[in-house]
PQR file of N, CA, C, O and H, with PARSE charges and radii, in Angstrom:
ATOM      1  N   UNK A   1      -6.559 -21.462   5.443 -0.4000 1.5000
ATOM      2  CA  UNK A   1      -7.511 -21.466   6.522 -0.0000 2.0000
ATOM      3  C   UNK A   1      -8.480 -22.642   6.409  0.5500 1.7000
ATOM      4  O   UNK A   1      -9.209 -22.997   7.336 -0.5500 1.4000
ATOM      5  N   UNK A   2      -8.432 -23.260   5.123 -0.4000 1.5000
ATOM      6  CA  UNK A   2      -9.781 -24.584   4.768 -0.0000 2.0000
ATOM      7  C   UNK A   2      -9.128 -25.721   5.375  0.5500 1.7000
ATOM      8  O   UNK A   2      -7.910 -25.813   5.219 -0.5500 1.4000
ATOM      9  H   UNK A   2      -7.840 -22.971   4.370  0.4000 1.0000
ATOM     10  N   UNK A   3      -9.747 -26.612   6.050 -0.4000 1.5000
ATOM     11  CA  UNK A   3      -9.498 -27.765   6.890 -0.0000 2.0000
ATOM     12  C   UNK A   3      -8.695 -28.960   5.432  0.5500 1.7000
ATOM     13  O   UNK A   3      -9.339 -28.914   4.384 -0.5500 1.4000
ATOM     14  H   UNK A   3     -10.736 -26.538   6.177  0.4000 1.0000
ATOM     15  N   UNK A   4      -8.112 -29.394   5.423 -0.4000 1.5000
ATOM     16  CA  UNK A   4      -7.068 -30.085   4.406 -0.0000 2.0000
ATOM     17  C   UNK A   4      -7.581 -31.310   3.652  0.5500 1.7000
ATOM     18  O   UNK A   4      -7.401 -31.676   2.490 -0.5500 1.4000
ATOM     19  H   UNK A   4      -7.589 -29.432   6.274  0.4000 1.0000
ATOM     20  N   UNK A   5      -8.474 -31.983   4.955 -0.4000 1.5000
ATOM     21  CA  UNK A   5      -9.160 -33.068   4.641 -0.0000 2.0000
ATOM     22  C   UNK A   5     -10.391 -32.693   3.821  0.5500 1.7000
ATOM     23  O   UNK A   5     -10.588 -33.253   2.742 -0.5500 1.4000
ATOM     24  H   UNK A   5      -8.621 -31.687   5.899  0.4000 1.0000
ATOM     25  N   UNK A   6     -11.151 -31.849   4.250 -0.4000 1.5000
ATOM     26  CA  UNK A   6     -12.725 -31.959   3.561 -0.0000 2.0000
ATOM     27  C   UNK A   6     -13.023 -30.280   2.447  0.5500 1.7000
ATOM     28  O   UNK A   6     -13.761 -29.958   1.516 -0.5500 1.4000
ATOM     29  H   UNK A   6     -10.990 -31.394   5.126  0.4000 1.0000
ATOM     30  N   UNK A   7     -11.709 -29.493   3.457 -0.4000 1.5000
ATOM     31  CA  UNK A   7     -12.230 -27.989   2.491 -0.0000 2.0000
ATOM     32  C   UNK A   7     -12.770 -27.130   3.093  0.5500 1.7000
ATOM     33  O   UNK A   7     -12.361 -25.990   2.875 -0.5500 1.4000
ATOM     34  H   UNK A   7     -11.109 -29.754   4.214  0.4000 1.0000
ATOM     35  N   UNK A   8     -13.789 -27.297   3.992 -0.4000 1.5000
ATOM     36  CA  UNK A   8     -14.236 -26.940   5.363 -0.0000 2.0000
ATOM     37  C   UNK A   8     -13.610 -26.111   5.757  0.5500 1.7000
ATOM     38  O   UNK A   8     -12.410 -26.369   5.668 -0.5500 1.4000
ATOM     39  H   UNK A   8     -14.121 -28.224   4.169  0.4000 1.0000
ATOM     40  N   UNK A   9     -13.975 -24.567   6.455 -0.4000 1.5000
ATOM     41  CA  UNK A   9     -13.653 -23.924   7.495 -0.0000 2.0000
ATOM     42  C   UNK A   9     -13.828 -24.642   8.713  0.5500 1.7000
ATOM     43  O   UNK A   9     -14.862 -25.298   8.837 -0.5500 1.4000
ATOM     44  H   UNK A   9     -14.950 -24.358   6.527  0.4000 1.0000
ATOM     45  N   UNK A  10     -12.675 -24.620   9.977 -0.4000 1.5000
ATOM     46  CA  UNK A  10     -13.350 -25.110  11.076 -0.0000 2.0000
ATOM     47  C   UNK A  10     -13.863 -24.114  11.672  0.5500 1.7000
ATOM     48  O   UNK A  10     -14.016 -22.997  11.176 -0.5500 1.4000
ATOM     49  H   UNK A  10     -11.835 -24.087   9.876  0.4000 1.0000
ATOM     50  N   UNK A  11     -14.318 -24.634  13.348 -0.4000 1.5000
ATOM     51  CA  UNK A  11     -15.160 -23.562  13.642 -0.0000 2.0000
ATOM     52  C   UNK A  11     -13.991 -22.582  14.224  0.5500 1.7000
ATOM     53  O   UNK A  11     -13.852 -21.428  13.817 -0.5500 1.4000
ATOM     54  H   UNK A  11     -14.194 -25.541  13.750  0.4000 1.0000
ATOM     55  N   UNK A  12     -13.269 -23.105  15.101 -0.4000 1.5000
ATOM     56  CA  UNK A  12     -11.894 -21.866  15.698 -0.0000 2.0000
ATOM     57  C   UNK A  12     -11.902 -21.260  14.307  0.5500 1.7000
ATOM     58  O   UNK A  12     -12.567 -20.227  14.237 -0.5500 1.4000
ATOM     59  H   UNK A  12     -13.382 -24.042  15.431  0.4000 1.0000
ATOM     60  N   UNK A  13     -11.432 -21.582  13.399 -0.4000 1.5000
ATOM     61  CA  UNK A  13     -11.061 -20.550  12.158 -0.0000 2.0000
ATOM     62  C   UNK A  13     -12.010 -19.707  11.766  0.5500 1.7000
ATOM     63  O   UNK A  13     -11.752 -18.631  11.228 -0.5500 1.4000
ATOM     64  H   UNK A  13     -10.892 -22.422  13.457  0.4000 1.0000
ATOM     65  N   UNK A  14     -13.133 -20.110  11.993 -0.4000 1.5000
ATOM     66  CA  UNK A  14     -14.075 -19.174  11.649 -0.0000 2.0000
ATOM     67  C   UNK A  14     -14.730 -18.491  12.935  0.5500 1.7000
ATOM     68  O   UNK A  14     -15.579 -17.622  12.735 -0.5500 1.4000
ATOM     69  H   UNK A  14     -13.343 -20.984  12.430  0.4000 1.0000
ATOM     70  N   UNK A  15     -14.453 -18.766  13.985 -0.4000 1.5000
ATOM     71  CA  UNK A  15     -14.526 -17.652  15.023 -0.0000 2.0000
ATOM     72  C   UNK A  15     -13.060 -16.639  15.008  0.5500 1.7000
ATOM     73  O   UNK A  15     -13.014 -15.447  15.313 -0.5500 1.4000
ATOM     74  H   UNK A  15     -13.763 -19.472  14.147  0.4000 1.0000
ATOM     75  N   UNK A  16     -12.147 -17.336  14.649 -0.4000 1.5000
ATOM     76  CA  UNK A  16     -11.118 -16.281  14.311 -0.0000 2.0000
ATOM     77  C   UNK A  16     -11.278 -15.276  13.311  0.5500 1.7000
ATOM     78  O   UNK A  16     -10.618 -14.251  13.483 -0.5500 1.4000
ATOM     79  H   UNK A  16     -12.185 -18.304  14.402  0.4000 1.0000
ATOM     80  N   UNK A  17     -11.858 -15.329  12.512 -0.4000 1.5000
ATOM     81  CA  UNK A  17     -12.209 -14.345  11.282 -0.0000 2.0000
ATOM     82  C   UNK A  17     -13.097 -13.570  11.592  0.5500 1.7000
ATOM     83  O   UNK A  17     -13.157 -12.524  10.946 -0.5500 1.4000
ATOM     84  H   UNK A  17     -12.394 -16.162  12.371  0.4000 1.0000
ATOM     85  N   UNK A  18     -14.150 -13.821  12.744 -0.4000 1.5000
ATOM     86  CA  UNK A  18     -15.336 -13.292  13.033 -0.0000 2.0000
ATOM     87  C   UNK A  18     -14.480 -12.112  14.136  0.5500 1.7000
ATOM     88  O   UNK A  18     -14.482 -10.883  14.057 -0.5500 1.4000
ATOM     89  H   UNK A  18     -14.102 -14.671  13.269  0.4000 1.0000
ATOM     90  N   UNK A  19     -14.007 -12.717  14.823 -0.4000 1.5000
ATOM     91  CA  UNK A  19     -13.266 -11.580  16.155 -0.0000 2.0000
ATOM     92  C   UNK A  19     -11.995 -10.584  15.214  0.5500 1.7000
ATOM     93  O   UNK A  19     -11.696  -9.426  15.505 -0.5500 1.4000
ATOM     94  H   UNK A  19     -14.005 -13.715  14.887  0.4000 1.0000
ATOM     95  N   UNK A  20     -11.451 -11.314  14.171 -0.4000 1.5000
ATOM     96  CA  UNK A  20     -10.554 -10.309  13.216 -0.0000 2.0000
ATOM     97  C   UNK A  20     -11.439  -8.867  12.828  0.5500 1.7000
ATOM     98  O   UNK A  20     -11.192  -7.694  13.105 -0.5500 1.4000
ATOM     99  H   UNK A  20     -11.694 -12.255  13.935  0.4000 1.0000
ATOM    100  N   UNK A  21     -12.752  -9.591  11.947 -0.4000 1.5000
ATOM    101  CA  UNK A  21     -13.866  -8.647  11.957 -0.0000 2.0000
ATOM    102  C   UNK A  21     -13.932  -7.970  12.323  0.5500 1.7000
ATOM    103  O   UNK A  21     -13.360  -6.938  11.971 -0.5500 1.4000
ATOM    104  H   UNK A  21     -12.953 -10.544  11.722  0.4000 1.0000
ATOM    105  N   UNK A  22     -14.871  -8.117  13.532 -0.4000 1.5000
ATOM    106  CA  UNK A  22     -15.333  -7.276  14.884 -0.0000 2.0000
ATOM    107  C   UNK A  22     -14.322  -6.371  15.246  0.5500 1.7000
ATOM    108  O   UNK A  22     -14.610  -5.203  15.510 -0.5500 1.4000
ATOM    109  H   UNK A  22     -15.335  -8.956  13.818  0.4000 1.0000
ATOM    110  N   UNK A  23     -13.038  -6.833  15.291 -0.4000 1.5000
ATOM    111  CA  UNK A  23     -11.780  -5.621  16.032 -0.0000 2.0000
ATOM    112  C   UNK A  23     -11.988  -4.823  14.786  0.5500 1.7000
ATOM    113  O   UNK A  23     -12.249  -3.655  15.073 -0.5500 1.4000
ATOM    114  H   UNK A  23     -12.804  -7.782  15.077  0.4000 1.0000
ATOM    115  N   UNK A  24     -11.963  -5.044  13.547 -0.4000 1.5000
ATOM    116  CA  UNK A  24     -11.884  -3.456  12.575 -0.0000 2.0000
ATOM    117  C   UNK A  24     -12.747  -2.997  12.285  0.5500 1.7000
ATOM    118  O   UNK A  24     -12.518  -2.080  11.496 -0.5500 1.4000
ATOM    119  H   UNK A  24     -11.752  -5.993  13.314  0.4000 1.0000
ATOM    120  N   UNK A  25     -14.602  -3.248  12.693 -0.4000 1.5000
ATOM    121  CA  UNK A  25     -15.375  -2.539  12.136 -0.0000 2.0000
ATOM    122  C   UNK A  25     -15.448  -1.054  12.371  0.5500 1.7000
ATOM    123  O   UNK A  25     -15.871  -0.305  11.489 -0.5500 1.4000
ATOM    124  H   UNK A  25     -14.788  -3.993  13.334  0.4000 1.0000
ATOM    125  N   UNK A  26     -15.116  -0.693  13.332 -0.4000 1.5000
ATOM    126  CA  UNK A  26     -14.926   0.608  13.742 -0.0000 2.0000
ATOM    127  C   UNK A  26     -14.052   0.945  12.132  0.5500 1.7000
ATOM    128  O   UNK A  26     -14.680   1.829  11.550 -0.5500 1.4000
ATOM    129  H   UNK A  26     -14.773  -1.302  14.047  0.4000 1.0000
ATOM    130  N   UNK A  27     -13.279   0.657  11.615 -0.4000 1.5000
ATOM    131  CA  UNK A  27     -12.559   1.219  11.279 -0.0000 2.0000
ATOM    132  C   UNK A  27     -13.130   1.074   9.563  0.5500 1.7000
ATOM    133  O   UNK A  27     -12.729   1.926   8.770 -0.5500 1.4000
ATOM    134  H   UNK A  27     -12.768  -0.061  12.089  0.4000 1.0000
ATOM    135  N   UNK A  28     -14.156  -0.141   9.027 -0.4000 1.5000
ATOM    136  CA  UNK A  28     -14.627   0.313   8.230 -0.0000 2.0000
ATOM    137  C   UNK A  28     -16.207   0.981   7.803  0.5500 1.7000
ATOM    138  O   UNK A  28     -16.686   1.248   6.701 -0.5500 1.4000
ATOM    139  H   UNK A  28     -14.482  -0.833   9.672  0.4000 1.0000
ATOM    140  N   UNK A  29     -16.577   1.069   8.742 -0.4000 1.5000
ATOM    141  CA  UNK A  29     -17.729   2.120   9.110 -0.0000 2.0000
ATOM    142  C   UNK A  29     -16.989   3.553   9.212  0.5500 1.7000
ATOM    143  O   UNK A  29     -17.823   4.386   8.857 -0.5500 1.4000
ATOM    144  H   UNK A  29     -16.188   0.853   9.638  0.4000 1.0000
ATOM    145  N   UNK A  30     -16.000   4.073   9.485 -0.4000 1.5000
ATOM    146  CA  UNK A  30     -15.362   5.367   9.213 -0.0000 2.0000
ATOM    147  C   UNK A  30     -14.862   5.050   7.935  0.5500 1.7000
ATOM    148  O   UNK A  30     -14.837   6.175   7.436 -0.5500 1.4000
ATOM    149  H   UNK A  30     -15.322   3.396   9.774  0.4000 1.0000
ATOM    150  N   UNK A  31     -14.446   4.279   7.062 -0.4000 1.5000
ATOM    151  CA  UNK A  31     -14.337   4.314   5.710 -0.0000 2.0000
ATOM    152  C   UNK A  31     -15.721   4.468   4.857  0.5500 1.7000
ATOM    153  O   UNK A  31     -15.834   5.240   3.905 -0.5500 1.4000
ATOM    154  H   UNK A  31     -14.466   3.365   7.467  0.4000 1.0000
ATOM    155  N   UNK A  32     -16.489   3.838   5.219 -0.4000 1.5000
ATOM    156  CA  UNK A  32     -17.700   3.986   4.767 -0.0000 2.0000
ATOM    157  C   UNK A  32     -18.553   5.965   4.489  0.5500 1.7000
ATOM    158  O   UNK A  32     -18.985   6.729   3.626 -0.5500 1.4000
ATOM    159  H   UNK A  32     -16.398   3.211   5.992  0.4000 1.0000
ATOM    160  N   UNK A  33     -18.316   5.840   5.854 -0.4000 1.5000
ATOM    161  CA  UNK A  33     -19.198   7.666   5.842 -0.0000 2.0000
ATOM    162  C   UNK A  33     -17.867   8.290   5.128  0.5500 1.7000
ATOM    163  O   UNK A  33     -17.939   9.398   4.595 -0.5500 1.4000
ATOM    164  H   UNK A  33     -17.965   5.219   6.556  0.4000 1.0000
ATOM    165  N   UNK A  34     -16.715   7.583   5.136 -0.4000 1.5000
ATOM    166  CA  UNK A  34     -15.544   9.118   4.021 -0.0000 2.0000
ATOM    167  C   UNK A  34     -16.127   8.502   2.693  0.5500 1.7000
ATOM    168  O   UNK A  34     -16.936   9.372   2.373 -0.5500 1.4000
ATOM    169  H   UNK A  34     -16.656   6.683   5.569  0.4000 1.0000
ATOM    170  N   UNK A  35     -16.183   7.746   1.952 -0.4000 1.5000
ATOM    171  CA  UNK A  35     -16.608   7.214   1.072 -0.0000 2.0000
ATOM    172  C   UNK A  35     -18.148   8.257   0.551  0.5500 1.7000
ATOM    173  O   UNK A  35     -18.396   8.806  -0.522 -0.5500 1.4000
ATOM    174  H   UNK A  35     -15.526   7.039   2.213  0.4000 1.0000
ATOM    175  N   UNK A  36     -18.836   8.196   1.682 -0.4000 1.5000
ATOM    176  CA  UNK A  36     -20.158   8.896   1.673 -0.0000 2.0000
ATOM    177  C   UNK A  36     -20.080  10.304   1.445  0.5500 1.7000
ATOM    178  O   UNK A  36     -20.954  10.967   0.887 -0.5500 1.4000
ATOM    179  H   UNK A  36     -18.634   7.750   2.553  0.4000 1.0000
ATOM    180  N   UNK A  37     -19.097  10.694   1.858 -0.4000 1.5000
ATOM    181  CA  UNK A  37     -18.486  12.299   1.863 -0.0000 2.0000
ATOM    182  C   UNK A  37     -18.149  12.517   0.361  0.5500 1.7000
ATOM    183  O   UNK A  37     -18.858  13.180  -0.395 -0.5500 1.4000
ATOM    184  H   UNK A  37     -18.387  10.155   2.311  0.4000 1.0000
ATOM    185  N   UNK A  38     -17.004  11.896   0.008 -0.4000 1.5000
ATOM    186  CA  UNK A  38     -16.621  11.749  -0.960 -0.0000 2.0000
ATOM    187  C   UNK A  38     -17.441  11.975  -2.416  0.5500 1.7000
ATOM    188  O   UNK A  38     -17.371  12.968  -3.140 -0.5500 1.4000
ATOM    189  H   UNK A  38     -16.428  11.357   0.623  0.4000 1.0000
ATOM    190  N   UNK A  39     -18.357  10.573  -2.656 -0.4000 1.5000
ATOM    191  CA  UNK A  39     -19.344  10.506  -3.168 -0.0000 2.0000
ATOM    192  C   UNK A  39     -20.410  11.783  -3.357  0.5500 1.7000
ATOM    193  O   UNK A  39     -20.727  12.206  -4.468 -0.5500 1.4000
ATOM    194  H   UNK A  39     -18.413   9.766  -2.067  0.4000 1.0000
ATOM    195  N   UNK A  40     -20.972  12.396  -1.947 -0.4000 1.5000
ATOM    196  CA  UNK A  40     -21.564  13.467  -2.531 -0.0000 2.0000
ATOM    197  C   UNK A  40     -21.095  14.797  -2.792  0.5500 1.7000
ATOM    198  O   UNK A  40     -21.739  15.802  -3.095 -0.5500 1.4000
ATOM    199  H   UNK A  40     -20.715  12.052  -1.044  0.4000 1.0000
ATOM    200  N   UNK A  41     -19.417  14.574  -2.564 -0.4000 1.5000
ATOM    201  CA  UNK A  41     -18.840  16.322  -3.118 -0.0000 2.0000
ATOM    202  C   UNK A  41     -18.525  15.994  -4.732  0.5500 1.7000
ATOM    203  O   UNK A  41     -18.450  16.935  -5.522 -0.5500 1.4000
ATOM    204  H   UNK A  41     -18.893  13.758  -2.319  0.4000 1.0000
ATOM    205  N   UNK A  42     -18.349  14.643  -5.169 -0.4000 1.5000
ATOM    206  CA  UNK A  42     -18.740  14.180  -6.504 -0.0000 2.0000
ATOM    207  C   UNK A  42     -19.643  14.843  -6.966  0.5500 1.7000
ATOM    208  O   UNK A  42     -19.291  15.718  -7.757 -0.5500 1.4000
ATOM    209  H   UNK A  42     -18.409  13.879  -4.527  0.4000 1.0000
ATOM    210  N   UNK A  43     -20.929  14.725  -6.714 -0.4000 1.5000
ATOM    211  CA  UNK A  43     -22.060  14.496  -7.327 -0.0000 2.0000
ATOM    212  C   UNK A  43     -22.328  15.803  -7.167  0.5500 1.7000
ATOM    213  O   UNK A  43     -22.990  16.276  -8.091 -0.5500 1.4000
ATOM    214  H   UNK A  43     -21.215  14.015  -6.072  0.4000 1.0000
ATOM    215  N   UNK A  44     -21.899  16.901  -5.894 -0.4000 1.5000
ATOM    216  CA  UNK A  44     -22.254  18.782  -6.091 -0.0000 2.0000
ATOM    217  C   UNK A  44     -21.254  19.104  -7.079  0.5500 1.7000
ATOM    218  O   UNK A  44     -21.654  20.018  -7.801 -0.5500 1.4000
ATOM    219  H   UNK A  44     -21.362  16.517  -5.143  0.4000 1.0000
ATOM    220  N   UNK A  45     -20.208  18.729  -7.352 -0.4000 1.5000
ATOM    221  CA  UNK A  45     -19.394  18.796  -7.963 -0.0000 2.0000
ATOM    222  C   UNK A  45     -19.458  19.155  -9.496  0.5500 1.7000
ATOM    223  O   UNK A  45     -19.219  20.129 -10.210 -0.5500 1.4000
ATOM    224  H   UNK A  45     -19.884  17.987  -6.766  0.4000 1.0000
ATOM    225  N   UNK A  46     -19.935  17.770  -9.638 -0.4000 1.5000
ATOM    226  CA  UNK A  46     -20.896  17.998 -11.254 -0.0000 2.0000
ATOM    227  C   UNK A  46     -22.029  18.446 -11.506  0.5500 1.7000
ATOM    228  O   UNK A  46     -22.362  18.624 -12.678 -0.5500 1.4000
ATOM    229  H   UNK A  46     -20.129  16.978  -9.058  0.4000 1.0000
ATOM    230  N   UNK A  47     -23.156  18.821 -10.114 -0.4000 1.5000
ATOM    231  CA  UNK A  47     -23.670  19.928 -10.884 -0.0000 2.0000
ATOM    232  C   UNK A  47     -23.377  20.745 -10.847  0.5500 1.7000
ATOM    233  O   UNK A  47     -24.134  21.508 -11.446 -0.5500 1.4000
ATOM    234  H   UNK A  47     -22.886  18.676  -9.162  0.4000 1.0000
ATOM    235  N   UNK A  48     -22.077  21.478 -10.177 -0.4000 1.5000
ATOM    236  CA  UNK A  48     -21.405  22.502 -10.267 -0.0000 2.0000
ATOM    237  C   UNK A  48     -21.282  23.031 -11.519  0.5500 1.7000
ATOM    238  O   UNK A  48     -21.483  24.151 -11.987 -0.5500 1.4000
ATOM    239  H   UNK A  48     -21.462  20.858  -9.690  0.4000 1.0000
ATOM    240  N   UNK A  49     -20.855  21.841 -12.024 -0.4000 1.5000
ATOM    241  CA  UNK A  49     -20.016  21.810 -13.231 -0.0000 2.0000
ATOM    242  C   UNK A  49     -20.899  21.931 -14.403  0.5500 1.7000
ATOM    243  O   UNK A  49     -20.414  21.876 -15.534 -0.5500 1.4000
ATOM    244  H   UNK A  49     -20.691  20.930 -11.643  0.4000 1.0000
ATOM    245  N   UNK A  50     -22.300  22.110 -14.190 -0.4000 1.5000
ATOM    246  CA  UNK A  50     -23.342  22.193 -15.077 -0.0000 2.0000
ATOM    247  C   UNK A  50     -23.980  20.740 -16.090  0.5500 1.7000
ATOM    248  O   UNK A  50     -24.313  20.568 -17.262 -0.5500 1.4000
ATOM    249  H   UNK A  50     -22.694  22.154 -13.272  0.4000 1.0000
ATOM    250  N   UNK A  51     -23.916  20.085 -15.107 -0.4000 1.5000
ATOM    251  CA  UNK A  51     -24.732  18.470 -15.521 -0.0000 2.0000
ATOM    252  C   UNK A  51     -25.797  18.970 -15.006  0.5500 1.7000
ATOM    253  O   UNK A  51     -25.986  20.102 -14.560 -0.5500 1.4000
ATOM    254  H   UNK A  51     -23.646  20.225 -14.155  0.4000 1.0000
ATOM    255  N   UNK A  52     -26.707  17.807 -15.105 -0.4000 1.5000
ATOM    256  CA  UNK A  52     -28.381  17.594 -14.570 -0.0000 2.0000
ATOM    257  C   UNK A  52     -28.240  16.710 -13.298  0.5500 1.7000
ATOM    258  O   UNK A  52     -27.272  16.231 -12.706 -0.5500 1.4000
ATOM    259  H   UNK A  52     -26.554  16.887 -15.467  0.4000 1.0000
ATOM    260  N   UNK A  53     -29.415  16.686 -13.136 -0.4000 1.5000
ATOM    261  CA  UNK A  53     -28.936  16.281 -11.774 -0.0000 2.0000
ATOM    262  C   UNK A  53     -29.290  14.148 -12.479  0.5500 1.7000
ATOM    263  O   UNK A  53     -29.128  13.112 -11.834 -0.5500 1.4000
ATOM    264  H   UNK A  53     -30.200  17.076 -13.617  0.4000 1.0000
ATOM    265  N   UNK A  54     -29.587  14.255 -13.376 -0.4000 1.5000
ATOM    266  CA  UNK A  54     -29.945  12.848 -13.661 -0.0000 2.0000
ATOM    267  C   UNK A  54     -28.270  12.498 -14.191  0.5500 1.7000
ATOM    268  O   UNK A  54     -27.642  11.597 -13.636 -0.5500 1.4000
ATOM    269  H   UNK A  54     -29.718  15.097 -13.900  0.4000 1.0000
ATOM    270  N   UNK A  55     -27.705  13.260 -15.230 -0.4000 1.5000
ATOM    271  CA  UNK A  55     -26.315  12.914 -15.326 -0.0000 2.0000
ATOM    272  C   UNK A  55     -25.440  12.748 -14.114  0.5500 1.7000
ATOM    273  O   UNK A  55     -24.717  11.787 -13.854 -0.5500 1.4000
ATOM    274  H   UNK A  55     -28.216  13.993 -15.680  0.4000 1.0000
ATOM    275  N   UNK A  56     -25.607  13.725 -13.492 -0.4000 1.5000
ATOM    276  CA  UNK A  56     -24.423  13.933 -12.186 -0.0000 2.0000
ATOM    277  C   UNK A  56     -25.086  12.261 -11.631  0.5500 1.7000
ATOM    278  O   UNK A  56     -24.331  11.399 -12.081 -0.5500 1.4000
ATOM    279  H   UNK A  56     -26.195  14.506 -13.703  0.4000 1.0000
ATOM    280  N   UNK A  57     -25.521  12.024 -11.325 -0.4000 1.5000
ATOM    281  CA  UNK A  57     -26.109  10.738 -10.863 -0.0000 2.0000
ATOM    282  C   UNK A  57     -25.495   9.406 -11.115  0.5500 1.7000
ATOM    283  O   UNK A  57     -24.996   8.535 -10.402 -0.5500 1.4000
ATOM    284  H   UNK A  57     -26.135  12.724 -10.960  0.4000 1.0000
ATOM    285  N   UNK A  58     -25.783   9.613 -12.794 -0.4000 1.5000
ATOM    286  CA  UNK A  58     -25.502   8.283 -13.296 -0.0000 2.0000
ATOM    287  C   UNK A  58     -23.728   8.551 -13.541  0.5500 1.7000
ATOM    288  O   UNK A  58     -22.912   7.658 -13.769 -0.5500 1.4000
ATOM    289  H   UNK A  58     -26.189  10.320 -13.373  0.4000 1.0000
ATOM    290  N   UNK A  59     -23.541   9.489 -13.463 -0.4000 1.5000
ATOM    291  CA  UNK A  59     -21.771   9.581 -13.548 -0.0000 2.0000
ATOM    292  C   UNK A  59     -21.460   8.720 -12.204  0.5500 1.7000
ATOM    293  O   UNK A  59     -20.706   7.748 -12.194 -0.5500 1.4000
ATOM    294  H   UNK A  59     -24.203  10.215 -13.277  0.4000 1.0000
ATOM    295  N   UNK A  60     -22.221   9.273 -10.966 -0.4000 1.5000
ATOM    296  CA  UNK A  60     -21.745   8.699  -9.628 -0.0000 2.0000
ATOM    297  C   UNK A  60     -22.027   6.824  -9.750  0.5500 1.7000
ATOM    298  O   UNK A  60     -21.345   5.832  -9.493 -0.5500 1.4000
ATOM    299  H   UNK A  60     -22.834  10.063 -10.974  0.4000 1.0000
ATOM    300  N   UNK A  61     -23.041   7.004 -10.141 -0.4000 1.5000
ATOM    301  CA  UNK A  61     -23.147   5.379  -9.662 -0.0000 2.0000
ATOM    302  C   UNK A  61     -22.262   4.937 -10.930  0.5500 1.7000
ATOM    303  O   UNK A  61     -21.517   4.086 -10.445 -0.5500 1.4000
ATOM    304  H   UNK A  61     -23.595   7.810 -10.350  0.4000 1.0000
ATOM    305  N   UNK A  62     -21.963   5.049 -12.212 -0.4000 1.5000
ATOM    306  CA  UNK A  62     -21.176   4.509 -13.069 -0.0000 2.0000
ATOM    307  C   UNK A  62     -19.732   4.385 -12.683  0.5500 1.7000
ATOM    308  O   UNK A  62     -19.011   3.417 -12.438 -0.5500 1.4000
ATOM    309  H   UNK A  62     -22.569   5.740 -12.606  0.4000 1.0000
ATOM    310  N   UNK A  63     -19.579   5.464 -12.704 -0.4000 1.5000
ATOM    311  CA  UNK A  63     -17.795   5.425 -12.573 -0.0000 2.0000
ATOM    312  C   UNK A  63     -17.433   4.990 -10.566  0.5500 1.7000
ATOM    313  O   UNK A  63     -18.147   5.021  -9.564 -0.5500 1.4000
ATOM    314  H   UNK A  63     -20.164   6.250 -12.902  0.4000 1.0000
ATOM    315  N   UNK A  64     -15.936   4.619 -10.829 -0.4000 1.5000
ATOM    316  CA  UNK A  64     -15.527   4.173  -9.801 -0.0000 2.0000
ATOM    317  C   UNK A  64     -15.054   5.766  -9.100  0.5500 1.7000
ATOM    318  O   UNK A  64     -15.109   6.914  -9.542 -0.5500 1.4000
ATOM    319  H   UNK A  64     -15.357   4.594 -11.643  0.4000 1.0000
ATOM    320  N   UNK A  65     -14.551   5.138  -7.724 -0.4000 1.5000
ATOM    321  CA  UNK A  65     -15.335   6.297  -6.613 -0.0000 2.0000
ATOM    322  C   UNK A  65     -13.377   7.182  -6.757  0.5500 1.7000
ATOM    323  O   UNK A  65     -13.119   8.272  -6.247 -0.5500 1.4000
ATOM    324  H   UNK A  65     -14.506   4.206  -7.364  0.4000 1.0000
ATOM    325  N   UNK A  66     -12.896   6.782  -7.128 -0.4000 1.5000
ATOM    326  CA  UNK A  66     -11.454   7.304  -7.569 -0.0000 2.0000
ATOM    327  C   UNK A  66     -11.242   6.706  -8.549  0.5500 1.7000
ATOM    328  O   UNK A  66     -11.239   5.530  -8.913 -0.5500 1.4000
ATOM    329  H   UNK A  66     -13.105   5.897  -7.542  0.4000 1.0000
ATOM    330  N   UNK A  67     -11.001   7.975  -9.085 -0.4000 1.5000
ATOM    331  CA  UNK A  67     -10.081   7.964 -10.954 -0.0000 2.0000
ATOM    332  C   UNK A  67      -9.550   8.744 -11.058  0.5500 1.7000
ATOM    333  O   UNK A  67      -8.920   8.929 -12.099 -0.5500 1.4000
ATOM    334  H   UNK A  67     -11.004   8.930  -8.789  0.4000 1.0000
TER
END
């Protein structure tokens, strides 16, 4: 996609990436709130599971969001 001569994006190429964008945000803004879902049945999860709520926490923000 970098212009050959200088390295440069041109601008078509980079209005092309911008309208690629735009057509899927819908689609990662609904990844986002499942992500969000996700994340906090994590985190009831482990205090379910009898953590604190400071552990259940730092488990969430530490570890990756699937393992």
């Amino acid at each position: 996609m970098a212009d050959k001569v200088n390295g440069k994006i041109t601008n078509i190429e980079l209005e092309m990436a911008l309208d690629d964008m735009k057509s899927k945000l819908p689609y990662f803004i609904q990844n986002v709130a499942l992500n969000a879902k996700l994340l906090k049945a994590k985190y009831d999860s482990l205090l379910d599971a009898g953590f604190t709520d400071e552990q259940a926490m730092d488990i969430v923000k530490t570890r990756p969001l699937y393992e």
